[in-house]
Each structure stands twice: as C-alpha cells, then as structure tokens.
N, C-alpha and C positions, 0 to 999 in steps of 0.2 A: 810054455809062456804062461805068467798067471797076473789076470789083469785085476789091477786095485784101483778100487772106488774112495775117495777121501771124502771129505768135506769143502778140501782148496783146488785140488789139482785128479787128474789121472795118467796115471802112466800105464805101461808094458814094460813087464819084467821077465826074466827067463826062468823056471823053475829047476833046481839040482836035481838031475835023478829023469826028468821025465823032458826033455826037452820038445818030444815030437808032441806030447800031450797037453791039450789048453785045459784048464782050470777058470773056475770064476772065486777067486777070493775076496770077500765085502769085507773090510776091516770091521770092527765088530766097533768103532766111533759113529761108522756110518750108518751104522744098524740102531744106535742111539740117536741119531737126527733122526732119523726115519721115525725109529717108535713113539718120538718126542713129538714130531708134526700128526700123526696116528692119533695118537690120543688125545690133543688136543681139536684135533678135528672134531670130534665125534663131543669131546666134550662141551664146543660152544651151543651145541646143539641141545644136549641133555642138561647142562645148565637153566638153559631156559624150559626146558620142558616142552619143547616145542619139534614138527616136523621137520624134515630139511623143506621141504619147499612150502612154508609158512608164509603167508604174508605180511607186509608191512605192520597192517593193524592186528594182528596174530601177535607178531613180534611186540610189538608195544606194550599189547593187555601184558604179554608172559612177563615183559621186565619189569611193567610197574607191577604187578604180583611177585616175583621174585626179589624186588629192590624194598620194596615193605618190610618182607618176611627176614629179609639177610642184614636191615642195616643195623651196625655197629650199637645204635641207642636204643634195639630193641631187646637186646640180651643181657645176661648179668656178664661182672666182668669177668671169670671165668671162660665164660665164650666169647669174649668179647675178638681176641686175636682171630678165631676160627669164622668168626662173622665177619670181619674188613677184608679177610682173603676171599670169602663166598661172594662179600660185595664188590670188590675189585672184579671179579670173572663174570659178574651178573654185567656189571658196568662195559667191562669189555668187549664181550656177547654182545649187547647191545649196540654199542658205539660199530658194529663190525657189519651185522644182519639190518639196520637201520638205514644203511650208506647203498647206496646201489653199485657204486663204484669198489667201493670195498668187498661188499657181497660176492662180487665178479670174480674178486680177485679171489677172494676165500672158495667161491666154488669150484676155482680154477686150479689154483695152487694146496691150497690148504693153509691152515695157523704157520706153514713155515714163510709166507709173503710178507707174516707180520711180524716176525720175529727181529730182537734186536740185530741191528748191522745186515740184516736181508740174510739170513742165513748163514751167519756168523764168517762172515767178509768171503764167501760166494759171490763170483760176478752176478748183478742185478740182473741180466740178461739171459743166465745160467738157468734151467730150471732143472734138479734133480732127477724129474720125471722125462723129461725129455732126452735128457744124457743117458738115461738107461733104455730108453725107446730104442735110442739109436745105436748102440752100442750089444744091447742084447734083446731090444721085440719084444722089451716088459710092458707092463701095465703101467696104471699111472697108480699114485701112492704106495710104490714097492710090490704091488699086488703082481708082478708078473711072477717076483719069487717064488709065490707060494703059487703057483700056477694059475695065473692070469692069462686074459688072452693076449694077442699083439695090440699095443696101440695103434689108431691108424696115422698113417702119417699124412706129410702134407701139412702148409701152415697153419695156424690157429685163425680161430675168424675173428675180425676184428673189434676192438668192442664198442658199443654202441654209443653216442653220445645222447645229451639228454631231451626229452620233448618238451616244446613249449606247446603250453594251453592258455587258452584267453575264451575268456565269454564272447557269444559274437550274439547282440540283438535283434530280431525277426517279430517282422506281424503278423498279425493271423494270415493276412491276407497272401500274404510270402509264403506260410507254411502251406497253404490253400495251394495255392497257383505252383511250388517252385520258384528256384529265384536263382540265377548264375550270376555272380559278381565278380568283379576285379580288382586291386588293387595292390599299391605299392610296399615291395616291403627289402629291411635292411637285413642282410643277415650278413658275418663273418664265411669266407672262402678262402678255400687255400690257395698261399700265394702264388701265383704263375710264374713268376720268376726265381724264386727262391727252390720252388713245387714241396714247399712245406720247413724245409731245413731251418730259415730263418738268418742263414749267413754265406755269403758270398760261395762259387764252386770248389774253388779250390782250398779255401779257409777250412778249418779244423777249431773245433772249442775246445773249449777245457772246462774241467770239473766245476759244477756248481759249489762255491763255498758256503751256501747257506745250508744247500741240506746234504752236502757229502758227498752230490751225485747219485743218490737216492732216488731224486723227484720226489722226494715225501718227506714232510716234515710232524713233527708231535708238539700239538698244543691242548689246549685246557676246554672243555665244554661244559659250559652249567647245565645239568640233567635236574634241578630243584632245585627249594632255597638252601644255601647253604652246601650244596652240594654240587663238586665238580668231576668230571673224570674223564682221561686223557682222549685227544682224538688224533688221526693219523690224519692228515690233508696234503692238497698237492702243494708243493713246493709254491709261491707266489714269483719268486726272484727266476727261475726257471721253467714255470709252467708245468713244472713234472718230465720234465725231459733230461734232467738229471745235468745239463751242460749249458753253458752261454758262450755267447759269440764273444770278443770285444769289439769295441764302437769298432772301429776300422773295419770288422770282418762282416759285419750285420748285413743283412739283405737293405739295399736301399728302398725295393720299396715299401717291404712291411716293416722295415724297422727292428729285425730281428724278432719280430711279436707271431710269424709264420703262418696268419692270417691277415687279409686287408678288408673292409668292408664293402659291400657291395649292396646295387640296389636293382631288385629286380621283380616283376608285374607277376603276379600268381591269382590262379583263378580259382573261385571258390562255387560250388555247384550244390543246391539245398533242392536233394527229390520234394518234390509233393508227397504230402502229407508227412511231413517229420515232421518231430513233435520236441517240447521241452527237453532237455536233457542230452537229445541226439549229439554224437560228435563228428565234426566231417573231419577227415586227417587226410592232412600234406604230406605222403610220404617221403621222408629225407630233405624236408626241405628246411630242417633249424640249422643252425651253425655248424658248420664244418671246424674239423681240428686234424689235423696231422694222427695218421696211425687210427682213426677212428671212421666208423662207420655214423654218419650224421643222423639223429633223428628227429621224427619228424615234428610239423606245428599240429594244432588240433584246438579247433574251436568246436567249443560246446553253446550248442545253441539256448538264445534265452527267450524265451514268449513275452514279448509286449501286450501288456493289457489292451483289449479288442473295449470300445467303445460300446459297442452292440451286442455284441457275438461269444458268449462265454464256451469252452469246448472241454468235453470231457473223453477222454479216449476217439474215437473216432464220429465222435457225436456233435452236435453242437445245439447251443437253444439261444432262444432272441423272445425278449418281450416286445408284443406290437399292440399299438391300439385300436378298438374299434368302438364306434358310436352306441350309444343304449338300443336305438331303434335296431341297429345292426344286430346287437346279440340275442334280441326278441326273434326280429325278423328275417334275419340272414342276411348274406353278402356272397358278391362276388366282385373282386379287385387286387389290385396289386399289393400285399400286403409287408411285403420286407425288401430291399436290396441285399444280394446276396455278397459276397465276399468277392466273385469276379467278374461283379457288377449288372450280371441279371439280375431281374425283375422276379419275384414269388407269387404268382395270382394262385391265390386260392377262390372255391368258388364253396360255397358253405349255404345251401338253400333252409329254410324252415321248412324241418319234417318232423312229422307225428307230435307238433308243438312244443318237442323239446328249446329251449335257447341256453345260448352261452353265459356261463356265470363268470365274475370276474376270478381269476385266477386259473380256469379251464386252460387245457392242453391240447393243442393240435399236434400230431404228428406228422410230418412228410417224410415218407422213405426215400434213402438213396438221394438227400441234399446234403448230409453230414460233410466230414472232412473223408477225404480218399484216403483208399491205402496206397500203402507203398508198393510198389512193379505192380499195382493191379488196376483192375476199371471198375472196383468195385467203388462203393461210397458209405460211410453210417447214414444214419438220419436225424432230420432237422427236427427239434423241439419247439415251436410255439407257444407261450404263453400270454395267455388272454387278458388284459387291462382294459378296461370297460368305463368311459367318459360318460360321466352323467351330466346331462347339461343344468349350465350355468343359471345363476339366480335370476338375470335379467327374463331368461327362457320364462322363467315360474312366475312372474309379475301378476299374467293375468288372470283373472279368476277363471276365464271361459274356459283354458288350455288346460285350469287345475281340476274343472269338472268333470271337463271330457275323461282325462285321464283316470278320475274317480272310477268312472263307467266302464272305461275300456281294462283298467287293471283288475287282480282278482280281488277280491275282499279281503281284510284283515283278519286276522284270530281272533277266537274267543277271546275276550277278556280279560284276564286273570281275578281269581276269585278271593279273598281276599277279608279276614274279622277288622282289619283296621287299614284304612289308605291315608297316605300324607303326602301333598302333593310338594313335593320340592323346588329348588330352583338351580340350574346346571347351567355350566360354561360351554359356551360350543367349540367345534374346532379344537377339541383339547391335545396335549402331545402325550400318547401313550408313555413316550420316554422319562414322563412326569410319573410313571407310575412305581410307587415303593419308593418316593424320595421323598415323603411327610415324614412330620415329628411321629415321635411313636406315643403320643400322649400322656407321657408321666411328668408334664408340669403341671403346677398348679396355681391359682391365685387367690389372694387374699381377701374377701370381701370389705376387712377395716381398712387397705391398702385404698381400694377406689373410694371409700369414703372420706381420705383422709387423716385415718388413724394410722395407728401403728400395730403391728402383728403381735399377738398374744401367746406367753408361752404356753405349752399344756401343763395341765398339774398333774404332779406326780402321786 
C-alpha cells in the first residue's frame, strides 16, 4: 500500500510489486507547501530582526526601524523594485506579530494560516500538521520527517479571548485600610439555548458570502501618512465562523449573534497596602465567545490625591502645625489624624535647649503605609510649620520688651565703608522674583522737559 499526501485530498493506493509492504510516498507538491510555509515562518521573524518571542513594543521599535530603512522613497530607482518587496514583508510581518489573534494563529499554524485561499483550497478546518499527526506520529511543521518526535494528541486549547482593563480610582485611605467592593457589570455569554451555534437544533448554515467561508476577510490599514498595507480581520457578516444561519433558522434568542448579554454582581477586593499601578484581575470574567476561552477584566488601580497625606513607597509625610512657644518649649498633644482615623500624640519635651525650627522633621516609626501579607508598616514623616503670632499679639510694648529680654541677642552688626538706608515692601511674593525689566531702557532728559530728542553727530 503507498499512502499519498496532496494538498486537496489523501488516499490509499496499492503499490505493484510489493503489496504486503507499506511505503510512505509525499508527492514532492507537498514537499513544496511545506518548504514554502518553512521559510516563510522563519522568515517573518528575520525580517524584522527580532526573537520569536518578542514583544509588542520589541515588534513595533523593529518595524518602524525596518519600514524607515526599506521604504520605496528611500532608494535610488534601481532599487527601487527590491525595496516595495522588502517593504511589503516588513508591512506584513508587522500587520501578523502586532495582532494577538493573528500571532496565535502564526505560532500555531505557521505563514501557511495566511496564505491565499487557507492553503490553496484546503479545508479551513484541515490542518497539515495534524493530518500527519495522525496518520504517521509526526511533528508539527513536517519536522516528524526528519525525525521529530510524536506530537502529542488530544485537542488544542482553546484560544483565549481578549482582557478588558479600566482604571479603577482609590484613596489613600482605601489603600491604607483595604477595601472589598461590589458592583454591577454587563458582559456577553454564551447562549443557553442555541449553547453557542447561533441557529436553531436541527438547522444547518451555509457558507458565508462575504468572506468565502474563511471567517477572515482582507482590508486596508494605514501604518503612516500616505501609507497603507493589507490587514486580515475577522469576517464582520459572520463573526469568523465562516457560516450564517438564515433568518428562519437563527436562535430566537440570541438572534443568531451566539451571545446574549447578561448582567451580573462581581466583587472586587484591594489588600492593604497597594499601591498606584497595582492590578486586581477577574479571572475569566470578560466576554465570552463560542470556541474561546474568555478573558479576564483588570483594573488598574489609580491614587487619589490625599489632602494631607502624601506617600512615597511604604512611607508617608504630613505637614502639622505647632505654636512658636511650642517649638522653643516643647509639646505634648495630639498632633495629626491618621488615615484610619487615630489620633498621633507626640510628646516632644525641651531638652538641652535645643527647639524646633520651622521645616524640622519628626520621624514616627512603623505609622507609614503597610505592606502587603505582612504586619510590618514604613514610617510616618512630620514636618514642622511653626505659627508666629499675629500682629494684634505684638501691639504692646510690655510683651515686645519682655520678649527683648527673654530672646537671645542679635549679631554683630555688619561692618560696613558706606550705609544707605533704603525703603522696602513688606510681605513681598518671592514668585515676583526674576520678573523685572532687565534695564536696558532709557530716557530722554529733553523728553521730560519738553523738547524733543537730539541726534548724535556723526
């Protein structure tokens, strides 16, 4: 018997001469699909200059670096032919490693997924790799010929659908304490009654005419100005499932669409101490689709600006005030409300005459923000703002005396061949400072008297 591989079809055939003996004969067409998806495999990859398992923004740098260096208007005309083929494959490359759904399909299949008519009119459904699985325990990409191992069987896993992410807003005081929440939300499920099909039990579709029964269609993407190049997307008229019901046959209650929407309470749980950026994920909880494995929502948390409370890593600081006498003579009181709603007494006695100057830094260990599964905590920052009292306070001369007496003496003097005593604005706004003319105007002294400005001679 000698079993032949095509492109369209396979059979079993009887060999002359050796009937009791099996043979494997590859027609040598089939050996040309092969080498053709081979090379191109390997080629989207070395096109761009990149790894196979590159990422997104990997991919992106390589194309806009490759699409620079290959377009058409950058070479004389002589190259010019050899440049629109480089850029067409740079383009394609792109448009393939770019697509996550695509990607899938490339890691999976290889350049033969993309090829015109799916493998030059191969059942959709058909995949080379798997016909020879089964049939001879090869490899995938022909590699079992050259001695591969067995692939394993068993169905393919499903493939994933896509996650939705959303920012979700949090206060300090949330991130502080933790915070479980609830709410409502709409997502697409498959339909119970159809259990996905989209048309009645014993109904049968027929071929999508928009994209041939492909489920994938080719349009246009603008990659720049002035520049477009082809993209493969899922069919819109049959969702990628290659077939439509007609009205009669359609599920009543999805409508033939093989989702219906649903609404349903999901809880969302933020440990203590997370922090900006963090993302909490729903697994499997986005939109369901037929044949797909659903993925999940994921909110990324966003820090509300803290009125008091500014936090750096596991730290936090607060500016409080205390009275002039306080920072000479110390204190003991309740100086801050904390984030979940204790009270912070510090107790700060006067020793060895030191006092607090304004902008001074208190440290409290172990009040910061928590960490995460732990019982540890950073620590709290204090900075010191120091209230001078008010001009009413200074009225009287007795209180200005006293104070002569009790504070220390001023400096020396400054010394000094010439003094001019000036006259200054009080209360001035620093932010006034560097906003003066720079003094290159001038004025006319015959101007203020009246006359008129004089040339100079020459």
């Amino acid at each position: 018997m000698e079993t032949v591989v095509t492109r369209s079809k396979t059979w079993l055939t009887e060999r002359s001469g050796s009937p009791t003996q099996r043979h494997i004969s590859v027609r040598s067409a089939t050996f040309r699909v092969a080498r053709k998806s081979l090379i191109l495999t390997s080629r989207i990859i070395e096109v761009l200059g990149i790894e196979r398992n590159a990422s997104k923004a990997e991919v992106k740098k390589a194309y806009h670096k490759a699409a620079l260096s290959s377009h058409p208007d950058k070479v004389g005309e002589s190259e010019r032919a050899d440049a629109e083929i480089k850029f067409k494959s740079v383009s394609k490359a792109y448009e393939i490693l770019s697509d996550d759904d695509k990607r899938e399909l490339y890691d999976t299949q290889g350049m033969s997924a993309f090829e015109a008519g799916n493998r030059g009119g191969m059942d959709a459904e058909v995949d080379l790799d798997d016909l020879l699985a089964q049939m001879f325990g090869m490899g995938g990409g022909m590699g079992g010929m050259n001695g591969g191992g067995p692939r394993p069987s068993g169905p393919r896993k499903p493939r994933r659908g896509e996650d939705e992410e959303h920012p979700y807003n949090v206060t300090l005081e949330e991130l502080y304490k933790g915070k479980t929440t609830k709410f409502a939300s709409k997502k697409n499920v498959i339909c119970s009654l159809c259990k996905g099909r989209g048309g009645k039990e014993k109904s049968k579709p027929r071929e999508c005419v928009a994209c041939q029964g492909r489920g994938m269609q080719q349009g246009l993407k603008s990659v720049g100005p002035g520049l477009v190049t082809q993209e493969t997307v899922i069919c819109r008229s049959c969702k990628g499932t290659g077939k439509i019901y007609r009205d009669k046959d359609r599920c009543k209650k999805c409508k033939g669409e093989r989702v219906v929407e649903e609404k349903k309470v999901l809880e969302i749980y933020i440990p203590r101490g997370s922090k900006e950026g963090d993302k909490i994920v729903l697994e499997g909880e986005a939109d369901q689709l037929p044949d797909q494995e659903p993925g999940s929502i994921i909110f990324s948390l966003v820090e509300t600006e803290h009125s008091t409370f500014r936090r750096a890593g596991s730290d936090l600081s607060a500016e409080v005030q205390i009275s002039l006498s306080e920072a000479l003579c110390g204190f003991s009181r309740t100086l801050i409300k904390h984030l979940d709603g204790r009270g912070i007494h510090v107790k700060h006695p006067q020793s060895d005459g030191e006092s607090l100057k304004p902008r001074s830094v208190i440290k409290v260990s172990g009040e910061g923000m928590p960490y995460k599964k732990s019982e540890l905590r950073g620590d709290l920052y204090l900075i010191i703002n120091v209230d001078f009292p008010g001009a009413d306070w200074l009225k009287q001369d007795r209180r200005i005396e006293k104070l002569k007496e009790l504070l220390p003496e001023p400096a020396d003097p400054i010394q000094a061949e010439a003094t001019d005593e000036v006259d200054y604005v009080k209360m001035a706004n620093i932010d006034d400072f560097g906003a003066g003319n720079e003094g290159d105007q001038w004025e006319d002294e015959d101007e203020d008297e009246g006359g008129q400005p004089q040339c100079a001679q020459q």
